[in-house]
PDB file with SEQRES, HELIX, SHEET and CRYST1 records, atoms N, CA, C and O in Angstrom:
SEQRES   1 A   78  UNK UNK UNK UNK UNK UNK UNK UNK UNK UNK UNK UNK UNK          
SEQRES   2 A   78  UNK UNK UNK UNK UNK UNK UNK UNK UNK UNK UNK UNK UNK          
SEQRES   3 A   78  UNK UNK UNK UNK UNK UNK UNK UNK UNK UNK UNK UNK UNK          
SEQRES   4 A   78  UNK UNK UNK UNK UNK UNK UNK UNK UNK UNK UNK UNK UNK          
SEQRES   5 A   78  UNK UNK UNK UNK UNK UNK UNK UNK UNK UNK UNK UNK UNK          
SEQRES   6 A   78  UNK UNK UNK UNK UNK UNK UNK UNK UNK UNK UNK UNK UNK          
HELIX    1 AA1 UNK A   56  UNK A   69  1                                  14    
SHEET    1 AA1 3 UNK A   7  UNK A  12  0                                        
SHEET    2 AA1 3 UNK A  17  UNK A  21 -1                                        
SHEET    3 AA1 3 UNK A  26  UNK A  28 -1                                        
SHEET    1 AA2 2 UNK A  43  UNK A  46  0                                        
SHEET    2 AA2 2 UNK A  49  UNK A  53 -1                                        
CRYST1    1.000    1.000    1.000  90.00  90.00  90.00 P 1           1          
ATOM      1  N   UNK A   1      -3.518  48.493  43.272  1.00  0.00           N  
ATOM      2  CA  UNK A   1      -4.177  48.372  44.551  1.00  0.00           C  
ATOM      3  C   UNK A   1      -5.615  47.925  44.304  1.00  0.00           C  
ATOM      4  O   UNK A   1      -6.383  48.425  43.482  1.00  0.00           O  
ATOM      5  N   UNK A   2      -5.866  46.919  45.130  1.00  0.00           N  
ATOM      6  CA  UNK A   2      -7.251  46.323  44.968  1.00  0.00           C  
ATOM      7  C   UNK A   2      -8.237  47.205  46.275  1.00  0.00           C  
ATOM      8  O   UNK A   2      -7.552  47.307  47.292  1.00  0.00           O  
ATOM      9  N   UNK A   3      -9.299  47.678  46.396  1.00  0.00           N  
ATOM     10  CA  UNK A   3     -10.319  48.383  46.892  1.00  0.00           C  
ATOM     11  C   UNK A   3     -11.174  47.138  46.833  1.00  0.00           C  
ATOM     12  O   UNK A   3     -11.089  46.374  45.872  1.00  0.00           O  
ATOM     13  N   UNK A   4     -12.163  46.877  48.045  1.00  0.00           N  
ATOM     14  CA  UNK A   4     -13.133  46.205  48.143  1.00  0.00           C  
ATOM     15  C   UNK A   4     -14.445  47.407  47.862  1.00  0.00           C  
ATOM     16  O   UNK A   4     -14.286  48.613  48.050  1.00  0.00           O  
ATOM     17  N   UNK A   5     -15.452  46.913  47.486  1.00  0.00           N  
ATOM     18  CA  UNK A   5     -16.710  48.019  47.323  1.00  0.00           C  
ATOM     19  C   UNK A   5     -17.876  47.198  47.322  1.00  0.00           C  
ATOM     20  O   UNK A   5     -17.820  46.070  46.833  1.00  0.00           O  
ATOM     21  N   UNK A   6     -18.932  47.649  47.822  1.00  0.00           N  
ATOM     22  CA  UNK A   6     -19.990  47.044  48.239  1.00  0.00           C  
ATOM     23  C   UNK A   6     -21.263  47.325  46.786  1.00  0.00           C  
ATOM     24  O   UNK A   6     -21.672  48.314  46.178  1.00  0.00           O  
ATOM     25  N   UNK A   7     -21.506  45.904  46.737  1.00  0.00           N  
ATOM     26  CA  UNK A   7     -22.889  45.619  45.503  1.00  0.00           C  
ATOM     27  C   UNK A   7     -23.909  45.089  45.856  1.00  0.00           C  
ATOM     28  O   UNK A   7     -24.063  44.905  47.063  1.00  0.00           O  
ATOM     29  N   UNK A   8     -24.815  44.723  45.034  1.00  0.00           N  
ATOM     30  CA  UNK A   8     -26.175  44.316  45.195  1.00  0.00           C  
ATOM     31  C   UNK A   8     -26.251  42.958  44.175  1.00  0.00           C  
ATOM     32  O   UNK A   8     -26.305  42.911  42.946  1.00  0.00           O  
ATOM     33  N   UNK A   9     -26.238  42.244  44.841  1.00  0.00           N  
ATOM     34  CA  UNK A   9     -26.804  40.711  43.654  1.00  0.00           C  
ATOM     35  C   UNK A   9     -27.457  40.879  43.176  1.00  0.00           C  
ATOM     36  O   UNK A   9     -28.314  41.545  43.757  1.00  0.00           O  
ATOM     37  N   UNK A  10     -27.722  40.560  41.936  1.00  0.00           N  
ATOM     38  CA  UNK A  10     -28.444  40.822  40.706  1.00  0.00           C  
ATOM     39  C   UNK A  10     -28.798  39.744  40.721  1.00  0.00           C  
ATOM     40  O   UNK A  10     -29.997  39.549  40.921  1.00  0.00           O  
ATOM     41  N   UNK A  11     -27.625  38.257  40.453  1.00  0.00           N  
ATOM     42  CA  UNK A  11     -28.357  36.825  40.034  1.00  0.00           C  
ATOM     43  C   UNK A  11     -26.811  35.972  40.742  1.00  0.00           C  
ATOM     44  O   UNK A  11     -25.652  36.352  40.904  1.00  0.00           O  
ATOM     45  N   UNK A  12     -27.448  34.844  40.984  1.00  0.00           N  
ATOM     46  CA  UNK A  12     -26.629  34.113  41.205  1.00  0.00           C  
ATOM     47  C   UNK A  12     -26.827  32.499  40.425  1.00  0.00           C  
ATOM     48  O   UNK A  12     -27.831  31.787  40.458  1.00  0.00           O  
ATOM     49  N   UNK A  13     -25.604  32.251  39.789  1.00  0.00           N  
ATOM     50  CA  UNK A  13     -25.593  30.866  39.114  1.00  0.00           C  
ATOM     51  C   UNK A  13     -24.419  29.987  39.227  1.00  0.00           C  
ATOM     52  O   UNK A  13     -23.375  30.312  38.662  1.00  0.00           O  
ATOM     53  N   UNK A  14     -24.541  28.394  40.229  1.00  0.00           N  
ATOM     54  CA  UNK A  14     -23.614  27.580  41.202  1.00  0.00           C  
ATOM     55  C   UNK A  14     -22.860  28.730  41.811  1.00  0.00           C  
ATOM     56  O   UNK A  14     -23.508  29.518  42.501  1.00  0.00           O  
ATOM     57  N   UNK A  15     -21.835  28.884  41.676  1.00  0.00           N  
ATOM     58  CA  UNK A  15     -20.537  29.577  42.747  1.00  0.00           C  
ATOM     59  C   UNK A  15     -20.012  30.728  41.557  1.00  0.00           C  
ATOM     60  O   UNK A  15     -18.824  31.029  41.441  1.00  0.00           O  
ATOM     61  N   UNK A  16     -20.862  31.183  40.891  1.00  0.00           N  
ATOM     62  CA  UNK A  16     -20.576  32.802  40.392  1.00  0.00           C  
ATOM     63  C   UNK A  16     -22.168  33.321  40.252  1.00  0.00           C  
ATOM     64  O   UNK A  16     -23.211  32.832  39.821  1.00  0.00           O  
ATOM     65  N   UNK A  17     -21.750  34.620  40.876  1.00  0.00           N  
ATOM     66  CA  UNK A  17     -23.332  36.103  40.494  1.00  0.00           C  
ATOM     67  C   UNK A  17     -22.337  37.046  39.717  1.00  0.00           C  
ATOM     68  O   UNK A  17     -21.174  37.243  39.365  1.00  0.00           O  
ATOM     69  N   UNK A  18     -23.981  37.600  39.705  1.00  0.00           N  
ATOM     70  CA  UNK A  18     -23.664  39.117  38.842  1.00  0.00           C  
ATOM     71  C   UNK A  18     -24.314  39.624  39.879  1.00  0.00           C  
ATOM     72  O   UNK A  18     -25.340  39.365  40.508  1.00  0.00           O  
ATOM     73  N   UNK A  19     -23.066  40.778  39.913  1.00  0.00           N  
ATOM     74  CA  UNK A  19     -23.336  42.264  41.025  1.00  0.00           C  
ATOM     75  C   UNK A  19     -23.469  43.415  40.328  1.00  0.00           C  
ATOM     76  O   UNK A  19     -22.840  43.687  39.305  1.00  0.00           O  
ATOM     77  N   UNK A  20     -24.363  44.169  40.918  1.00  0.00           N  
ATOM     78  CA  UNK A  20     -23.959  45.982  40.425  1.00  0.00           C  
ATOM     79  C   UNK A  20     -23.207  46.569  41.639  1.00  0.00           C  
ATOM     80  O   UNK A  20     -23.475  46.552  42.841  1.00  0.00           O  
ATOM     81  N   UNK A  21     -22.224  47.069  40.971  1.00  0.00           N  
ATOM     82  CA  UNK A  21     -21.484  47.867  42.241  1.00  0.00           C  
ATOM     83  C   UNK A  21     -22.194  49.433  42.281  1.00  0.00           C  
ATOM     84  O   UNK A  21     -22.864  49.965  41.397  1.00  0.00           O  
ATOM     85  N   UNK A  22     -21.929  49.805  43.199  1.00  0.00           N  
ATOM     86  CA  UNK A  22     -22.255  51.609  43.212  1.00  0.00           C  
ATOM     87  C   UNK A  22     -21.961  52.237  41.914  1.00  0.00           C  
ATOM     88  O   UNK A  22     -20.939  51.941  41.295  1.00  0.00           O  
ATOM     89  N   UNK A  23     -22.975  53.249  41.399  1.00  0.00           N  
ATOM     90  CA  UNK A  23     -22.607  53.421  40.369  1.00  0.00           C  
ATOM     91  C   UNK A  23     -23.155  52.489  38.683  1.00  0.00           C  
ATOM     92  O   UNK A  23     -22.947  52.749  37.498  1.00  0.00           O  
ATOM     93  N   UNK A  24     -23.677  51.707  39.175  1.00  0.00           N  
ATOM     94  CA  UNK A  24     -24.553  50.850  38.197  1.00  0.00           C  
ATOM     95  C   UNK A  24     -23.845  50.191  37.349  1.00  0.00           C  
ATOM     96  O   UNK A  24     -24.572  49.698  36.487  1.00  0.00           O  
ATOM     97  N   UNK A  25     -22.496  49.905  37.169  1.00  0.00           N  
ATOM     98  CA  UNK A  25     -21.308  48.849  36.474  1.00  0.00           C  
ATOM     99  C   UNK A  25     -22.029  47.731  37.099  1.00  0.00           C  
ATOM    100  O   UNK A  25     -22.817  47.667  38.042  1.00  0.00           O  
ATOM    101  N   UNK A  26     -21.496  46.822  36.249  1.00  0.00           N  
ATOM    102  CA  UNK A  26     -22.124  45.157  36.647  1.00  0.00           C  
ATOM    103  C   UNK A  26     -20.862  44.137  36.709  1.00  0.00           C  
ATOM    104  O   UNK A  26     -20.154  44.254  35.709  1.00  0.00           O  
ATOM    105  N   UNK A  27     -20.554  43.481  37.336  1.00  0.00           N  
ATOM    106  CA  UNK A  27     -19.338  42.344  36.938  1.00  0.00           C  
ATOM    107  C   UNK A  27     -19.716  40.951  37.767  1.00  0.00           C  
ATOM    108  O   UNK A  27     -20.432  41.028  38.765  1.00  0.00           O  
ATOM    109  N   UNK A  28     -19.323  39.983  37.416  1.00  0.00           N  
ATOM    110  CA  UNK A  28     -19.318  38.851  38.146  1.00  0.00           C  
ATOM    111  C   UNK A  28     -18.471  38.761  39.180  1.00  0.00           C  
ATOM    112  O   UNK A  28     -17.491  39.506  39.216  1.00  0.00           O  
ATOM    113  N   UNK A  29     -18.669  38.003  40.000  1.00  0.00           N  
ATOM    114  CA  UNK A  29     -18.293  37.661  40.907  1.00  0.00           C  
ATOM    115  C   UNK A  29     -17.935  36.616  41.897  1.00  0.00           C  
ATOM    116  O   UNK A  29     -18.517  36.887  42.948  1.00  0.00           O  
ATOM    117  N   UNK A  30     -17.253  35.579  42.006  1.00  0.00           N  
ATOM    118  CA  UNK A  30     -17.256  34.102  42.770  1.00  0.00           C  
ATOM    119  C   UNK A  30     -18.014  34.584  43.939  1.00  0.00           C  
ATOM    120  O   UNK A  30     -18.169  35.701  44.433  1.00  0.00           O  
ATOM    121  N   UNK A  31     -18.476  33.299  44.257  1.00  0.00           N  
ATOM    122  CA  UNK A  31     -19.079  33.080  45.581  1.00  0.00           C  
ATOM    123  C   UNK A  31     -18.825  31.912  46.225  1.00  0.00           C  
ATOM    124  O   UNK A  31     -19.507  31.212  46.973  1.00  0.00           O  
ATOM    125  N   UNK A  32     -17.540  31.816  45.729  1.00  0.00           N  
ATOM    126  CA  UNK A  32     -17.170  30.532  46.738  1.00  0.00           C  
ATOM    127  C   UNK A  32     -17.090  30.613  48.151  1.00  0.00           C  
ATOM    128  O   UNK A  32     -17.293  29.733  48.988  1.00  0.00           O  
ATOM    129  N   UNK A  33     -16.736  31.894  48.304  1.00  0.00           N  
ATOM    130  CA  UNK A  33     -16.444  32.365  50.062  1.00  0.00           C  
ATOM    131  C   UNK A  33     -18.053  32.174  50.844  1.00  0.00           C  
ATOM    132  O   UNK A  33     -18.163  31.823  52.019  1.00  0.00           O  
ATOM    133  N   UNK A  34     -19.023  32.424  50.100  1.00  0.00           N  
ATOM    134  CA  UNK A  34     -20.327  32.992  50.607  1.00  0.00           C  
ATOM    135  C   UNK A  34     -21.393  32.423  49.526  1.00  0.00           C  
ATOM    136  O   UNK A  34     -22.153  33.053  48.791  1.00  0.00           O  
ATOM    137  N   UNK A  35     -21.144  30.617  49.709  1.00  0.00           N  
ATOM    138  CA  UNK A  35     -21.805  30.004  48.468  1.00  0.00           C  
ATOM    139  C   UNK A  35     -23.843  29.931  48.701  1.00  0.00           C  
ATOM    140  O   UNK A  35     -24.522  29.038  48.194  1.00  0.00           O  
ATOM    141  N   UNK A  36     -24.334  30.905  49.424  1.00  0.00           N  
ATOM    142  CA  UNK A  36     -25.595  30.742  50.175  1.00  0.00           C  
ATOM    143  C   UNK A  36     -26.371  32.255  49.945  1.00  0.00           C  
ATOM    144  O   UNK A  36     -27.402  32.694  50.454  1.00  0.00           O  
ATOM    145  N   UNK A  37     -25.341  32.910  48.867  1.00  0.00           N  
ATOM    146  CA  UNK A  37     -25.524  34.288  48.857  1.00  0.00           C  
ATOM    147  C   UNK A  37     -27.117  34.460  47.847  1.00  0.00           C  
ATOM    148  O   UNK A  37     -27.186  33.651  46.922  1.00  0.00           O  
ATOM    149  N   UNK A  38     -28.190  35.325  47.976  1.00  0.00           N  
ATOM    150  CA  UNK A  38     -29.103  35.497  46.889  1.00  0.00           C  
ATOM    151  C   UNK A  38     -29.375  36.520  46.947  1.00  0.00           C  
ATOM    152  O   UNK A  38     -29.252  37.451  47.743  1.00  0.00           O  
ATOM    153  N   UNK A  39     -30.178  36.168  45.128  1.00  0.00           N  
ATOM    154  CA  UNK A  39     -30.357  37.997  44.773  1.00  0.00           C  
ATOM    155  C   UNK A  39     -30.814  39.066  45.674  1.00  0.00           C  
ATOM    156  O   UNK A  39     -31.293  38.699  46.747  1.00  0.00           O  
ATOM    157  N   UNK A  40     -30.739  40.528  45.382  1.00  0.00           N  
ATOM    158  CA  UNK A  40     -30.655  41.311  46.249  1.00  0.00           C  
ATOM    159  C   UNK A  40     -30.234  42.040  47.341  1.00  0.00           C  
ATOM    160  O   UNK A  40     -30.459  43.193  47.707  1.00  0.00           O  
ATOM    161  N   UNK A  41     -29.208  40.623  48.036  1.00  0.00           N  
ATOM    162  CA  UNK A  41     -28.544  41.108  49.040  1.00  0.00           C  
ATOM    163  C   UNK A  41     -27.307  41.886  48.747  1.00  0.00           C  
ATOM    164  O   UNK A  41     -26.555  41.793  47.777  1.00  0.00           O  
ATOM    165  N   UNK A  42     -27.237  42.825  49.988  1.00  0.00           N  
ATOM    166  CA  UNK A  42     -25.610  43.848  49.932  1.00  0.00           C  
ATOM    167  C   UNK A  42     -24.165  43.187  50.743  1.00  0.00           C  
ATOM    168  O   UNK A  42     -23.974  42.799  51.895  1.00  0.00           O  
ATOM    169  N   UNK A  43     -23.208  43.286  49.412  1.00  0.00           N  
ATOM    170  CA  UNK A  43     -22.224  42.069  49.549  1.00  0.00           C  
ATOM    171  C   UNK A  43     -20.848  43.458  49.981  1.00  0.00           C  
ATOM    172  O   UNK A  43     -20.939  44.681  49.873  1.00  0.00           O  
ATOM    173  N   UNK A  44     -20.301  43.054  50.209  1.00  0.00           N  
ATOM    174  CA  UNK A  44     -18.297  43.591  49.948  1.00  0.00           C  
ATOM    175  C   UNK A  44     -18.102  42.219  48.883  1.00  0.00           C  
ATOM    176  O   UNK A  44     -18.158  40.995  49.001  1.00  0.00           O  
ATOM    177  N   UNK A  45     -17.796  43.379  47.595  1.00  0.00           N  
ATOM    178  CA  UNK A  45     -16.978  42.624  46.931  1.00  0.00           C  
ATOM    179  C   UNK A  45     -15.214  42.914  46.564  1.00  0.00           C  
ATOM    180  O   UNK A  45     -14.773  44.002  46.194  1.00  0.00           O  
ATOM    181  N   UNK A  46     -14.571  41.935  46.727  1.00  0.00           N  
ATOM    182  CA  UNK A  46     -12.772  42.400  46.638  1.00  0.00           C  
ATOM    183  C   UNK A  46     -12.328  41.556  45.511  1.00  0.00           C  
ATOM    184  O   UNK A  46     -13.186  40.698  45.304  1.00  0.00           O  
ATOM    185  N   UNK A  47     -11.343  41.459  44.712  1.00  0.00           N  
ATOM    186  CA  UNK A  47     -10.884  40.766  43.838  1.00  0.00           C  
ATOM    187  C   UNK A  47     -11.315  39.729  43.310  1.00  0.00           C  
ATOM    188  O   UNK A  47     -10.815  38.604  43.322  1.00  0.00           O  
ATOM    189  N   UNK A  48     -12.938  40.349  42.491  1.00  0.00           N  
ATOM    190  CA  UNK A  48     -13.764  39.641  42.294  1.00  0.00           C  
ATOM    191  C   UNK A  48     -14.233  38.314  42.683  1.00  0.00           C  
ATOM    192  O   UNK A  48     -14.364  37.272  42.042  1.00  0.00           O  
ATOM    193  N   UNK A  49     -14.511  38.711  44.238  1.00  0.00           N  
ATOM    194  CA  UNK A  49     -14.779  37.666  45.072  1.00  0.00           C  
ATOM    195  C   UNK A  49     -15.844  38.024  45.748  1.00  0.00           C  
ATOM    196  O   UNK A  49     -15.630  39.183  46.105  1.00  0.00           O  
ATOM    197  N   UNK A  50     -16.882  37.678  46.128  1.00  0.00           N  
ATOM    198  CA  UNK A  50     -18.160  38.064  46.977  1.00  0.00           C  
ATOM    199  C   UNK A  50     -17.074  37.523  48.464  1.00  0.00           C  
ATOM    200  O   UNK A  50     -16.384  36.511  48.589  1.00  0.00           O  
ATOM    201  N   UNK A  51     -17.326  38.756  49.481  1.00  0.00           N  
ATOM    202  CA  UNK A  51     -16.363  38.247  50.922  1.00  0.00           C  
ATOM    203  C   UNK A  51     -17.533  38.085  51.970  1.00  0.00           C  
ATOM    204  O   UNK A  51     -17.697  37.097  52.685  1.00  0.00           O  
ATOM    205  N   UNK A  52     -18.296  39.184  51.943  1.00  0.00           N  
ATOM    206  CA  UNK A  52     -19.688  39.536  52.956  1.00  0.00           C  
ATOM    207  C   UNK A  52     -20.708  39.792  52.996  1.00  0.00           C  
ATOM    208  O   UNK A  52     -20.976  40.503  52.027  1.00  0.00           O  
ATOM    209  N   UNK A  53     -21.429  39.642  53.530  1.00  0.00           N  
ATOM    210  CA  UNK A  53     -23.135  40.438  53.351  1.00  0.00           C  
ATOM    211  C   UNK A  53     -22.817  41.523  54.659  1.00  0.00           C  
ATOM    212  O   UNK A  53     -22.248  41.374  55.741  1.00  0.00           O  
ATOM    213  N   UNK A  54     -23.695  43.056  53.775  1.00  0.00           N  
ATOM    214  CA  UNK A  54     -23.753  43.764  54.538  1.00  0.00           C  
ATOM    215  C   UNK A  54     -25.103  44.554  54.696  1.00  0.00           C  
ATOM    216  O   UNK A  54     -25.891  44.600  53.751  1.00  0.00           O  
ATOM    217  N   UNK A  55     -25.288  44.988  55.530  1.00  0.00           N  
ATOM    218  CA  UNK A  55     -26.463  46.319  55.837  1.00  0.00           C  
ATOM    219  C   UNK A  55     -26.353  47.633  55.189  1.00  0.00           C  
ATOM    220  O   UNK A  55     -25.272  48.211  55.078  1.00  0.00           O  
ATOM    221  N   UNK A  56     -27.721  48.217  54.661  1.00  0.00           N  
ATOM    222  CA  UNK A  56     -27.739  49.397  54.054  1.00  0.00           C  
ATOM    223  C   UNK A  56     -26.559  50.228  54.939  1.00  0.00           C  
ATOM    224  O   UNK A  56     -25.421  50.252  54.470  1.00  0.00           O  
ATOM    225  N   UNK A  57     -26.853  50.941  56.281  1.00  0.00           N  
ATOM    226  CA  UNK A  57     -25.762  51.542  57.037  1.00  0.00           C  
ATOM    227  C   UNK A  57     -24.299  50.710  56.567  1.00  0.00           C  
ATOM    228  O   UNK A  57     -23.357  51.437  56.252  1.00  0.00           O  
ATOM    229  N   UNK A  58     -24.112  49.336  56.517  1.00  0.00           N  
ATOM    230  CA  UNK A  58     -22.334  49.181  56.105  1.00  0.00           C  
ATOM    231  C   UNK A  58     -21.956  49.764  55.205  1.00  0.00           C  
ATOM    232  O   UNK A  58     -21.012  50.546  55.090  1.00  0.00           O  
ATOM    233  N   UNK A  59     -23.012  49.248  54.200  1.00  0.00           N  
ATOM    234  CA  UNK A  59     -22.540  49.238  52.963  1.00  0.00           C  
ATOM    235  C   UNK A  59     -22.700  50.915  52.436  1.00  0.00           C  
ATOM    236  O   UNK A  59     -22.179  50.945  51.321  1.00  0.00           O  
ATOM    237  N   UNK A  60     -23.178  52.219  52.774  1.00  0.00           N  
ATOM    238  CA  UNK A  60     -23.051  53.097  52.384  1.00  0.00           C  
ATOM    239  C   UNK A  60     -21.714  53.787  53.634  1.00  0.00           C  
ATOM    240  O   UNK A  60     -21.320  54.938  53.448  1.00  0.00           O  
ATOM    241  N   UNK A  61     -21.327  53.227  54.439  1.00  0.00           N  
ATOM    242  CA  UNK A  61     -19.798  53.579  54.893  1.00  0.00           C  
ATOM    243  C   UNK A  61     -18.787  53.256  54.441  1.00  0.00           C  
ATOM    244  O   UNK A  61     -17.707  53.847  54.474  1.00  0.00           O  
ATOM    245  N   UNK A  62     -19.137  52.008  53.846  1.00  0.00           N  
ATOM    246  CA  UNK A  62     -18.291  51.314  52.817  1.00  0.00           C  
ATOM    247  C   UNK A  62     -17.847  52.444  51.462  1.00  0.00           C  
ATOM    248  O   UNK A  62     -16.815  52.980  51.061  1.00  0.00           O  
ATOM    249  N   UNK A  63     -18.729  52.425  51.225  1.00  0.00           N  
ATOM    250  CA  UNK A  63     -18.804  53.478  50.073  1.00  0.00           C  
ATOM    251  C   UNK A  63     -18.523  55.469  50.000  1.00  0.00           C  
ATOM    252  O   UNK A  63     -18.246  56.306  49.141  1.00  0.00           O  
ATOM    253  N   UNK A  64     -18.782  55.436  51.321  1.00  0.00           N  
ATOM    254  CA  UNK A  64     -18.190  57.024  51.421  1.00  0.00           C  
ATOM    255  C   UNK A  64     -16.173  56.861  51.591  1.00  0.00           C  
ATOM    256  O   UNK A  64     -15.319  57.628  51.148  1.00  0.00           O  
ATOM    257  N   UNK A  65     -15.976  55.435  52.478  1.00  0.00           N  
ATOM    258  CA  UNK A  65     -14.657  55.201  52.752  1.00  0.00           C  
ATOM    259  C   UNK A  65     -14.346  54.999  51.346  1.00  0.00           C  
ATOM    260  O   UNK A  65     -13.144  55.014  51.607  1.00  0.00           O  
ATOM    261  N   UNK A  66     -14.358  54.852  50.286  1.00  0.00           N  
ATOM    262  CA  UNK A  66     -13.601  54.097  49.214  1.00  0.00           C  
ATOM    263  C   UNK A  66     -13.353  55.475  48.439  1.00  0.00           C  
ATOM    264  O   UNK A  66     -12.291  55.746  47.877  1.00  0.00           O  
ATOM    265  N   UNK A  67     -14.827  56.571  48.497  1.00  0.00           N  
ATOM    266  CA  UNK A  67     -14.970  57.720  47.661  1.00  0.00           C  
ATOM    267  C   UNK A  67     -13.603  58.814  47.980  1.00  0.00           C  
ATOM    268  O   UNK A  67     -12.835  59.529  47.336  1.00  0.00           O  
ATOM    269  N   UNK A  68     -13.891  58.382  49.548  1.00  0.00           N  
ATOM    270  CA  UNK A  68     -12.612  59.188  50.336  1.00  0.00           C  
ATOM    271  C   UNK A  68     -11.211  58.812  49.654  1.00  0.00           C  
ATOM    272  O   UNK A  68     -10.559  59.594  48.962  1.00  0.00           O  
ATOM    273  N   UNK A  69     -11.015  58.103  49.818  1.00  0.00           N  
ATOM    274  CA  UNK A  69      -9.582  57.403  49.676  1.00  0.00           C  
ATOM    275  C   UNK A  69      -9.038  57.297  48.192  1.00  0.00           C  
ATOM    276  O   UNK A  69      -7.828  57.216  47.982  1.00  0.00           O  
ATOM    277  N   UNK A  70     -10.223  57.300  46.894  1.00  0.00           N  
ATOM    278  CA  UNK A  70     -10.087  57.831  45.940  1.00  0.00           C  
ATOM    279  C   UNK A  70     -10.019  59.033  45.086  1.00  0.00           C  
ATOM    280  O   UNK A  70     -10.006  59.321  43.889  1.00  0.00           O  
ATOM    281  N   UNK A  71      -9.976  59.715  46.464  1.00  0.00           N  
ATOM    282  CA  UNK A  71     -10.341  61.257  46.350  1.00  0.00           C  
ATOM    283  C   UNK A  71     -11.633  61.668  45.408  1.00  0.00           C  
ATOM    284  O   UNK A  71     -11.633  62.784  44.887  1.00  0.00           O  
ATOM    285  N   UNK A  72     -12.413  61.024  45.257  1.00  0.00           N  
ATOM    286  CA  UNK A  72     -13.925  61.687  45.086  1.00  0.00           C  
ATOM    287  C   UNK A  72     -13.942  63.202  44.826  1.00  0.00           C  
ATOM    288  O   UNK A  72     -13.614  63.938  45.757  1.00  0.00           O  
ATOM    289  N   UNK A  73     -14.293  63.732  43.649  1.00  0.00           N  
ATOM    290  CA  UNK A  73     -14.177  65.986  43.845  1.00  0.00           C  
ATOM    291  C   UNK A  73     -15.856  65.451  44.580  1.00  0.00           C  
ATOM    292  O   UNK A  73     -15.944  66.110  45.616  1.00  0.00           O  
ATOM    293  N   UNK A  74     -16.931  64.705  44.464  1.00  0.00           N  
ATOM    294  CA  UNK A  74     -17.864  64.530  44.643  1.00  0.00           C  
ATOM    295  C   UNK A  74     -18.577  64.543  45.581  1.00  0.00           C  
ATOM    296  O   UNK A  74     -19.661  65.000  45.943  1.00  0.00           O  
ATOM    297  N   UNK A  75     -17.522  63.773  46.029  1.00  0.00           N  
ATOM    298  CA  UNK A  75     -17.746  63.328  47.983  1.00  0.00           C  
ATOM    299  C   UNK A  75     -17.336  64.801  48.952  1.00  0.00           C  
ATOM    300  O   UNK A  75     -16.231  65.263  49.239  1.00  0.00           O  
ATOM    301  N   UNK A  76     -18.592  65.232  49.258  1.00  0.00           N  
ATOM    302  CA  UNK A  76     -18.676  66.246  50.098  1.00  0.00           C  
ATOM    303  C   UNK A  76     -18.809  66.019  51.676  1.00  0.00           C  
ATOM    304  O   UNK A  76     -19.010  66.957  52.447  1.00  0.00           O  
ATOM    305  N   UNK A  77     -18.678  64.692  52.083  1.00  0.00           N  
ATOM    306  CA  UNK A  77     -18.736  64.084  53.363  1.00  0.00           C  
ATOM    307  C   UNK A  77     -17.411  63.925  54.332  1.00  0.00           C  
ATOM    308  O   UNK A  77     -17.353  63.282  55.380  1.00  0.00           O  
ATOM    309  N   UNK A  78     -16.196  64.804  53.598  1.00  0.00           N  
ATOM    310  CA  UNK A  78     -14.902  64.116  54.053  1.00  0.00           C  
ATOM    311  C   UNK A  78     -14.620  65.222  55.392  1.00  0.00           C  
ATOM    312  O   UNK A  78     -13.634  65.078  56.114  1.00  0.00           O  
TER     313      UNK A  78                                                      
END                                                                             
């Protein structure tokens, strides 16, 4: 099962960046979907694909939903 999870651009070079996802892991990412994307901004990334730009508020709902659904012992928000 693929989970989308929301990152932060680090760098972008032609139609691939590097993201940190939650959690401070780093991976690349296409940006063919969202070829206008730059550093700093908060993305949904899914099968190593940049899909969206999102807002601090998305992107930390984003992230309590994924904690949930992975059962998180962590996530005290459920």
């Amino acid at each position: 099962m693929c989970l989308s999870s929301s990152a932060r651009v680090v760098s972008v070079e032609g139609l691939e960046a590097v993201v940190e996802l939650t959690g401070g892991a780093r991976r690349r990412a296409s940006t063919l979907l969202l070829p206008d994307v730059q550093p700093g901004e908060l993305v949904t990334v899914a099968a190593g694909t940049v899909l969206d730009r999102l807002d601090a508020d998305e992107a930390a709902a984003l992230d309590a939903l994924v904690a949930k659904l992975q059962g998180d012992p962590d996530d005290s928000r459920s």
